[in-house]
N, C-alpha and C positions, 0 to 999 in steps of 0.2 A: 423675519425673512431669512437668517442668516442659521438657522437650526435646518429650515427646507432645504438650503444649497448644502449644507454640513449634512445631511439625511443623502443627499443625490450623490456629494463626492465619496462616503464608504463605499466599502468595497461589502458584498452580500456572503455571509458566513456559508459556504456551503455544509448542507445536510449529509451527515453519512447514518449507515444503518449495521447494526452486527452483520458478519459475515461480507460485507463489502470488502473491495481487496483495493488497496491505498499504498501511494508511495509520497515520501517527501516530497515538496517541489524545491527543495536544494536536490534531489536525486534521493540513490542508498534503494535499501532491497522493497521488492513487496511483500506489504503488510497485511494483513487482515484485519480488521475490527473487530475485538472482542467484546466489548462493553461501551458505551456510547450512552454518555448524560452529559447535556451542556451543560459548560464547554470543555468537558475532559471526554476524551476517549484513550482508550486501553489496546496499545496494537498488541500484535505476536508475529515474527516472521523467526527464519532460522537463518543463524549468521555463517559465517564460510564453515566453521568445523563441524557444522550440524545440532550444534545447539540449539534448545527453545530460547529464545528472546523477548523479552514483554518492556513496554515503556508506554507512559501518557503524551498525548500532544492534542496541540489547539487544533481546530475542526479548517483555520485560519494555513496553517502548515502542511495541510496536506494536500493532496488532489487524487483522484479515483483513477483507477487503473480500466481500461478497459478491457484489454487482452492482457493477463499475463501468461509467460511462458511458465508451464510448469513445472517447479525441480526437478520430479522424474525424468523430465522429457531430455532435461539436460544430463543428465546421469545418463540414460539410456542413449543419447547423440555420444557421449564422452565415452563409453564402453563399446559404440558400435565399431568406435575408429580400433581398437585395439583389438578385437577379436569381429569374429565374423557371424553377427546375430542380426536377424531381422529387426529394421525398427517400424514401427508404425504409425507414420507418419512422413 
């Protein structure tokens, strides 16, 4: 009886897939999912100076993004303010 209650109180590993877009649930940027074999996945996001950045994390650490804002978009909002270009959106 006590492996059923020990089964019922885990917590359920969530599934991710390449190309799903993942952020820590401490926070920090969004990532993408490169490679995914339990229980290592392989993100990629790019850090403030525009570097590729790659690291492994538990399936346990992350949670799925479901809108992210996309870099461009912010590039394009951040250069709208300083000169005078259509954005799109």
């Amino acid at each position: 009886m006590a492996r059923v209650q020990d089964a019922l109180v885990t917590e359920a590993v969530p599934r991710f897939g390449e190309g799903d877009l993942v952020r820590l649930k401490t926070g920090g940027p969004v990532m993408v999912v490169c490679f995914a074999v339990e229980p290592i996945l392989l993100c990629k996001w790019m850090d403030a100076a525009g570097r590729d950045r790659r690291g492994t994390f538990s399936p346990r650490q992350l949670q799925l993004v479901e809108h992210a804002y996309p870099v461009w978009m912010r590039a394009v909002e951040r250069l709208s303010r300083r000169y005078s270009i259509v954005t799109l959106c």
